[in-house]
C-alpha positions in Angstrom: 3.3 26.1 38.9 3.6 22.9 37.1 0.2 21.4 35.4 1.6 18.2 36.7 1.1 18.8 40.0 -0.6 16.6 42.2 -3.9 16.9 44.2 -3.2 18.6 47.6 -0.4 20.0 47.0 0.4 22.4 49.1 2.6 26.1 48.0 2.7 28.0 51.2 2.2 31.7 50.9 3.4 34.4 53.1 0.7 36.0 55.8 0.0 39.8 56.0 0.9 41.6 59.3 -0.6 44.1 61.3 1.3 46.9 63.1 -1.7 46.6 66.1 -1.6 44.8 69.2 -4.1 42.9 71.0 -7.7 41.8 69.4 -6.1 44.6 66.6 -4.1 42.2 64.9 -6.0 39.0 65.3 -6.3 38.3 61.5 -8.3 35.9 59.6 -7.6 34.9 55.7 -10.4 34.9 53.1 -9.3 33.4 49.6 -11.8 34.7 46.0 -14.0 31.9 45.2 -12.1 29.3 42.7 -12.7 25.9 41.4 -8.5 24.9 41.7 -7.4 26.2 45.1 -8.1 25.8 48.8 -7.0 27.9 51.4 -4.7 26.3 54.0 -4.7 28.9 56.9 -3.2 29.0 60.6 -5.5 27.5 63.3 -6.6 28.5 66.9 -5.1 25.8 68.1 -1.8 25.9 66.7 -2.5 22.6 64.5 -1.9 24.3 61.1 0.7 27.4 61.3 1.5 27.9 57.8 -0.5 29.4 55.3 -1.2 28.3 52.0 -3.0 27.0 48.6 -3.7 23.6 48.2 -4.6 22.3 44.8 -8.2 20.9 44.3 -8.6 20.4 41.1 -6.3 19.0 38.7 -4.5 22.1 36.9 -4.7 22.1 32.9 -2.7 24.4 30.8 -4.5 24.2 27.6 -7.3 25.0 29.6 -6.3 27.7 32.0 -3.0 28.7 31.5 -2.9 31.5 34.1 -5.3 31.6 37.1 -6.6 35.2 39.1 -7.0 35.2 43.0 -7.3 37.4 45.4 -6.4 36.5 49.1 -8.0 39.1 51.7 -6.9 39.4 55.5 -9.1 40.8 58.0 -8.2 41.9 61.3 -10.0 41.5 65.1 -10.5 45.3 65.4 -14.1 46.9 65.7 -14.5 48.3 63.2 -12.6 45.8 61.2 -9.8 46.6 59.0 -9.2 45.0 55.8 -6.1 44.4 53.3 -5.7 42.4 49.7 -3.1 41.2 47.4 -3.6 39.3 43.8 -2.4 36.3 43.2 -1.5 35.4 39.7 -0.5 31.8 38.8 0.6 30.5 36.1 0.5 27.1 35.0 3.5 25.7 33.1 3.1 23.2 30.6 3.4 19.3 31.1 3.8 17.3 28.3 0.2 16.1 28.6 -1.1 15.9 25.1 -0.2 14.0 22.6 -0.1 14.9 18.6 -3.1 13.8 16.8 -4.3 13.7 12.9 -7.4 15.4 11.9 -8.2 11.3 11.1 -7.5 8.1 12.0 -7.5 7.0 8.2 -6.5 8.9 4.9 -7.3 7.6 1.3 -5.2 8.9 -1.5 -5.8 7.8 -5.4 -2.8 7.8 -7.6 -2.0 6.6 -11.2 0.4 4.1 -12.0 2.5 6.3 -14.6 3.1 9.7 -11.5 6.5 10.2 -11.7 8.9 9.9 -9.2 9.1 12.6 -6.5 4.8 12.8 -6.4 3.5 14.3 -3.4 1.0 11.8 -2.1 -0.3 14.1 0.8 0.7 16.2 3.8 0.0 14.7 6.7 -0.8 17.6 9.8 -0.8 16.3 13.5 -1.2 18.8 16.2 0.2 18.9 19.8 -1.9 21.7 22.6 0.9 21.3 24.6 3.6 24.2 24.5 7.2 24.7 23.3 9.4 21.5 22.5 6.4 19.4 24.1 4.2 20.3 21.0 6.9 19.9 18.4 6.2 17.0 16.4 8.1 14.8 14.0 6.9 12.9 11.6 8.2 9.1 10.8 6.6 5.9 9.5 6.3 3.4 12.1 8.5 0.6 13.0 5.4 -2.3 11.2 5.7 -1.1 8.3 6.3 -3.1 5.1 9.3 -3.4 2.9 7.7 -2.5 0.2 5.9 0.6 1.3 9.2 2.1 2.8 10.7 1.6 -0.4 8.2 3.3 -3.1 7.7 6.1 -0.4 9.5 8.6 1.7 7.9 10.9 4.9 9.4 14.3 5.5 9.9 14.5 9.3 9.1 18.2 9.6 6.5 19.1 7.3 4.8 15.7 7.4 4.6 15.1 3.3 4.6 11.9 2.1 6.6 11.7 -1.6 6.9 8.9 -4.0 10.2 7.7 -3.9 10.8 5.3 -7.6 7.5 4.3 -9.5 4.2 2.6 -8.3 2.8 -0.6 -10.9 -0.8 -1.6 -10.7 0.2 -4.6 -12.2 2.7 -4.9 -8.9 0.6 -3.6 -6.3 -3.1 -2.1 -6.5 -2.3 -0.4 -2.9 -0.4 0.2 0.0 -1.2 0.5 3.7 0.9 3.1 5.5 1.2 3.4 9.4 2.3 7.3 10.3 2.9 7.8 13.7 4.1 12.2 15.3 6.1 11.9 18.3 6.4 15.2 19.9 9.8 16.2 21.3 8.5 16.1 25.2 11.4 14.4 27.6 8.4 11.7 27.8 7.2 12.0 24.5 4.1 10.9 23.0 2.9 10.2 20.2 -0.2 9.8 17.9 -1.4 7.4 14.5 -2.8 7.8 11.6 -3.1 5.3 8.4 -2.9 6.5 5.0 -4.3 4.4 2.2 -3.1 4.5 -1.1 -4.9 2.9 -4.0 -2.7 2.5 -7.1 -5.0 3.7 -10.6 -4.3 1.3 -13.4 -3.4 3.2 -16.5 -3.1 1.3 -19.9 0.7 0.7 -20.1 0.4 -3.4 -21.1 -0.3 -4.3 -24.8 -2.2 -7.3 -25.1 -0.6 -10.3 -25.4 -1.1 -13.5 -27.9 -0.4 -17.1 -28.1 -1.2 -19.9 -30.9 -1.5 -22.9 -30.7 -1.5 -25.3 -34.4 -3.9 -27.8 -35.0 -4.2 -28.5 -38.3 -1.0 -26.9 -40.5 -0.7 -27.2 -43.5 -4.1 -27.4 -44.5 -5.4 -29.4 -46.9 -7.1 -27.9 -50.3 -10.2 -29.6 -49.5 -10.8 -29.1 -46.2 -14.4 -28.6 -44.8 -15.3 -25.0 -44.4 -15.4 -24.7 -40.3 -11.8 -26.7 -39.9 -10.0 -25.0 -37.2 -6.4 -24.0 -38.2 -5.7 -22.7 -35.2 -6.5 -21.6 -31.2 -5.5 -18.4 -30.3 -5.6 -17.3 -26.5 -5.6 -13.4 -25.7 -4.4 -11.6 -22.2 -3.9 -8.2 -20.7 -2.2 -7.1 -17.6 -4.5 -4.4 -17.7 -8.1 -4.3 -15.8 -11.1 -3.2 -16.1 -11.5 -1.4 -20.1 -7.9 -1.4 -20.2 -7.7 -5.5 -20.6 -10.6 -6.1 -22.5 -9.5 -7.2 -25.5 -10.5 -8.0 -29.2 -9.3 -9.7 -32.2 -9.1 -9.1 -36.0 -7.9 -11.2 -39.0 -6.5 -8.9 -42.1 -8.4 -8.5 -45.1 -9.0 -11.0 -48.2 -8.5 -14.1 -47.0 -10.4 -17.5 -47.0 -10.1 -17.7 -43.0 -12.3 -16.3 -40.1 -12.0 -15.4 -36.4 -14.6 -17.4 -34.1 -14.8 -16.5 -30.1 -15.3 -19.5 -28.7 -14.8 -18.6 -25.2 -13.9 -15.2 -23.2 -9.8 -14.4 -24.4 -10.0 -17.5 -26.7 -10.2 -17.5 -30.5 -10.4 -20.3 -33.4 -8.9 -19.6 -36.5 -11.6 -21.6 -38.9 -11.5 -22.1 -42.5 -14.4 -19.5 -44.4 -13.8 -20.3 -48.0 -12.9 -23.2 -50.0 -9.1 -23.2 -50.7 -7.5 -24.4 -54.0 -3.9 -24.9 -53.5 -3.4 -24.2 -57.6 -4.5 -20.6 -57.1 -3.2 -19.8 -53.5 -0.6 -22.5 -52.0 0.2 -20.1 -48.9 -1.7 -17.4 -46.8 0.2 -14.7 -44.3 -2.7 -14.4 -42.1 -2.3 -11.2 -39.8 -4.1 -11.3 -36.4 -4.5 -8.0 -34.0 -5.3 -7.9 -31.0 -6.4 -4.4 -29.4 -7.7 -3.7 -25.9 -10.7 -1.1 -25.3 -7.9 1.7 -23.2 -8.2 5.7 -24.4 -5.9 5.1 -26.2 -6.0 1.8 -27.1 -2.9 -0.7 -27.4 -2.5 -3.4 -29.8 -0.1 -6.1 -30.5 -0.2 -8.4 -34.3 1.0 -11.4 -35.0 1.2 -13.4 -38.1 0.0 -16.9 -38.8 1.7 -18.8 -42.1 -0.8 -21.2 -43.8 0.3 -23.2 -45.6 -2.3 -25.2 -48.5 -1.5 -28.7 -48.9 -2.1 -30.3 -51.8 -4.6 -33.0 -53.0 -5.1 -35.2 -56.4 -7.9 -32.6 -57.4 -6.9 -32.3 -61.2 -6.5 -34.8 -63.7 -3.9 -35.0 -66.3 -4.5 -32.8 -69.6 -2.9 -32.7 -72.6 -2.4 -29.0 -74.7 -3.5 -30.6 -77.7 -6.4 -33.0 -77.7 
């Protein structure tokens, strides 16, 4: 009997009979106490001549997959006779249910630098209903974005989600993806889920530097504080991973001033005399604060111009 089935239905069942005549082989029909079935038995008057169940409750598979009765007749004799045969129904499955996630929404954390062919998770729907009904497959649906589809790839049998190519925080700090298990029913169904991935920045960007010249060459007797130069600073990176810092190389007459945050003034720190020094290769790195750390230099040419500081001498006075 098909779960589908609806209220009062009726499945006609076949009487008992009685070899007695007369009163003998009057009989009456008693059905076991149920919550499903009805009996449906032949009346005095001839209204109702067939015999049957008729359905009560709506039947449920998953609940009660088979169902125990016992139908007793009883005769008219004195004393009265009685006979009883079991009925055992089964209920055959309706594709009723449909798949569902063990949640609605799945978060998954992944690095930046996982290689290609990553499992990101395995996704597990189930179905209660039977057989093709509660086979499910497994697909993303039809909403979702370009450029989810093409960094990942869903298994429609087992449900696990891969990384198909390579994931850039610096692209894309997540992606939304819409899951949805259809079963295999001739009406199937189908259920939803959302997973959630959150792209982990790793520190794959060095830092980055630009210069701007203000005041090249320099001349010999420029102020200490003159500002050579403005240097801006950058990172792709976040958090740690594009904080960055700046240092000038050793021994020379120039110093690095943070003026605001990623910005840097080259200013003068010593007196210059063009005589003794005419030209500085000033060496600026810039490192971030990543484990490890990345760095990028650059190098600034300074050139000392020269001013009317020395007078004429002779090698003999």
């Amino acid at each position: 009997m098909a779960e589908s089935r609806p209220l009062d239905s009726l499945f006609p069942l076949e009487g008992a009979s009685d070899a007695d005549i007369g009163a003998n082989a009057v009989l009456t029909y008693r059905l076991s106490p149920n919550e499903y079935f009805s009996l449906e038995k032949p009346s005095d008057d001839e209204r109702i001549k067939r015999l049957g169940l008729v359905l009560r409750k709506p039947l449920d598979r998953e609940e009660a997959p088979e169902i125990f009765l016992v139908l007793t007749a009883t005769d008219g004799g004195k004393p009265e006779l009685t006979g009883t045969v079991q009925l055992l129904i089964t209920v055959l499955d309706a594709n009723d249910n449909a798949p569902t996630f063990d949640r609605t929404l799945y978060t998954v954390k992944l690095p930046e630098n996982v290689p290609n062919g990553t499992l990101v998770i395995k996704l597990n729907a189930s179905d209660l209903d039977e057989g093709s009904n509660g086979d499910i497959i497994y697909s993303f649906s039809t909403d979702i974005l370009p450029n989810v589809k093409s960094k990942f790839h869903i298994d429609p049998v087992t449900g696990e989600i891969m990384l198909k190519g390579y994931i850039d925080f610096e692209e894309s700090k997540s992606y939304e993806i819409f899951v949805e298990g259809i079963d295999k029913g001739q009406l199937p169904l189908s259920g939803h889920c959302t997973v959630m991935v959150e792209v982990e920045d790793t520190n794959d960007n060095v830092p980055i530097m630009e210069f701007k010249s203000l005041s090249l060459p320099i001349r010999e007797d420029a102020p200490l504080g003159t500002v050579i130069a403005l240097i801006s600073v950058s990172d792709l990176d976040s958090g740690v991973n594009g904080q960055v810092t700046c240092t000038l190389s050793p021994h020379v007459p120039f110093k690095l001033v943070s003026t605001f945050k990623n910005y840097y003034s080259l200013v003068l720190d010593s007196t210059l005399d063009r005589e003794s020094v005419s030209h500085y290769a000033v060496v600026v790195t810039a490192r971030d604060r990543g484990s490890p750390s990345l760095s990028a230099t650059a190098k600034v040419s300074v050139e000392v111009a020269d001013v009317n500081d020395n007078a004429p001498a002779f090698a003999q006075p």
